[in-house]
Structures are given as structure tokens and as C-alpha cells.
C-alpha positions as CSV (number, residue, x, y, z in Angstrom):
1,X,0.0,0.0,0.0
2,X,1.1,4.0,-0.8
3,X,0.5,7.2,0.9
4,X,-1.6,9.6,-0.9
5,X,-0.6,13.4,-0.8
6,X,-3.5,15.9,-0.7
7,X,-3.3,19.7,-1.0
8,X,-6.4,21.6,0.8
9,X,-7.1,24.9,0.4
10,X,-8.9,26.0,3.4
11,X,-10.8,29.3,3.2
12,X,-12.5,32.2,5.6
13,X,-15.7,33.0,4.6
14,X,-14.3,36.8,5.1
15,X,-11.4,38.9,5.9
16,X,-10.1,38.1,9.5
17,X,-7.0,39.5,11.8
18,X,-3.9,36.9,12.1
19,X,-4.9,35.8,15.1
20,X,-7.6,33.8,13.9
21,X,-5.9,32.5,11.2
22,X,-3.3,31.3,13.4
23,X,-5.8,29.6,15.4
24,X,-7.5,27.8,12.7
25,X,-3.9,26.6,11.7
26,X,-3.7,25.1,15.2
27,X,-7.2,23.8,15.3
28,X,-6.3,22.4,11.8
29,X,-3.7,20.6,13.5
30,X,-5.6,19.3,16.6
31,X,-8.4,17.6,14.0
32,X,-5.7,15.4,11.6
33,X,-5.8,12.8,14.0
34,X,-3.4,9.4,12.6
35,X,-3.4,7.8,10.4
36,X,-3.5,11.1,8.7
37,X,-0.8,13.8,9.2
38,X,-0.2,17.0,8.9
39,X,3.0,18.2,5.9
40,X,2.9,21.9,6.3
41,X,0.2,24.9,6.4
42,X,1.0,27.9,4.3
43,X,-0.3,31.0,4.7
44,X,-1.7,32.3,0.9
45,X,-2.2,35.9,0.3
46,X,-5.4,35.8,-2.3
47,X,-6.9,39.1,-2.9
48,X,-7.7,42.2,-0.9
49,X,-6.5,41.7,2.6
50,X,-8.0,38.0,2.1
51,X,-5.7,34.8,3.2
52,X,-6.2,31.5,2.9
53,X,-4.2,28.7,4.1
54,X,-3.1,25.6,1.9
55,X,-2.6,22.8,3.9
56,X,-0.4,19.4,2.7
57,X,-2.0,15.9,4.2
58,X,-0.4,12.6,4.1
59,X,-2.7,9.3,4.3
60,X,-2.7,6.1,3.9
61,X,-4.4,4.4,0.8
62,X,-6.5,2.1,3.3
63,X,-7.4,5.3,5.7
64,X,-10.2,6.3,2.8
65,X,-8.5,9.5,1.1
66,X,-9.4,13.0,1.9
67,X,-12.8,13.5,2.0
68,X,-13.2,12.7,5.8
69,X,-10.3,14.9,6.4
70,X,-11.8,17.5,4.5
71,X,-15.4,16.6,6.5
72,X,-13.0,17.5,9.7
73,X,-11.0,20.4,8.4
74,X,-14.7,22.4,7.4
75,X,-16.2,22.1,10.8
76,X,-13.4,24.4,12.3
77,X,-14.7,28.1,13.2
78,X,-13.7,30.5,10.8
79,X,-14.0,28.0,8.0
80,X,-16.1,28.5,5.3
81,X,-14.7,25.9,2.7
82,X,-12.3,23.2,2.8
83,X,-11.6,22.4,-1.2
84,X,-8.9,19.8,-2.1
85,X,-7.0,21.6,-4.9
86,X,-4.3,18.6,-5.7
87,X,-3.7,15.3,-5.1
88,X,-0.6,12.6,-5.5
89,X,0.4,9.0,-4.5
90,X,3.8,8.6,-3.2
């Protein structure tokens, strides 16, 4: 069995202050429970004071891919949409 590689982008539904995008990325983290885990979270700049975050996920072919952690990622607050943007196996 591989690993599949997922990229997320995880939006705000509007404009919020740094702090509360740093504690999504935290709650992010708190939610990817094994055996799924957590690559990186970047921060993306996408228009007019707007950022999103694009977050890598590793998992197991036998864990069921990413639509449970997406399921997970888009009951945070502050998130309005969870969207995986890009997938590999590895």
C-alpha cells in the first residue's frame, strides 16, 4: 500500500485578523488525527486583505482519502470551505 498526498485549500468565509488564522492553523492541526498527518500549512495571500491557508495531508491508501479529512477540516470556526485543490500518490 502507498501514501496519498493531498493539497487543501482552506478558506475564511471573510477577511479576518492573524490571530484567527493562526488559530485555525492550530485547530487544523488538533483535528488530523493518525493515520492522517499533517505536511505543512502555508499561509496564501489571495486578494484584498484576504488569506487563505493551503494545507499538505499525508494518508494512507486504506485510511479512505481525503474527504473525511476535508469533512473534519470544514467544521473548524472561521472556515467557510475546505476544497482539495491537488492530489498525489507517493
Amino acid at each position: 500500500m502507498g501514501e496519498v498526498i493531498g493539497l487543501i485549500r482552506v478558506m475564511p468565509g471573510e477577511v479576518i485578523s492573524d490571530k484567527k488564522l493562526y488559530k485555525m492553523m492550530e485547530d487544523i492541526k488538533n483535528v488530523i488525527k493518525p493515520p492522517a498527518k499533517v505536511g505543512r500549512i502555508d499561509i496564501k495571500n489571495i486578494a484584498f486583505g484576504l488569506k487563505g491557508l493551503d494545507v499538505t495531508i499525508l494518508v494512507p491508501d486504506s485510511a479512505g482519502g481525503l474527504d473525511p479529512v476535508v469533512a473534519k477540516i470544514t467544521k473548524i470556526e472561521n472556515v467557510d470551505s475546505a476544497e482539495v485543490t491537488d492530489v498525489g500518490r507517493i
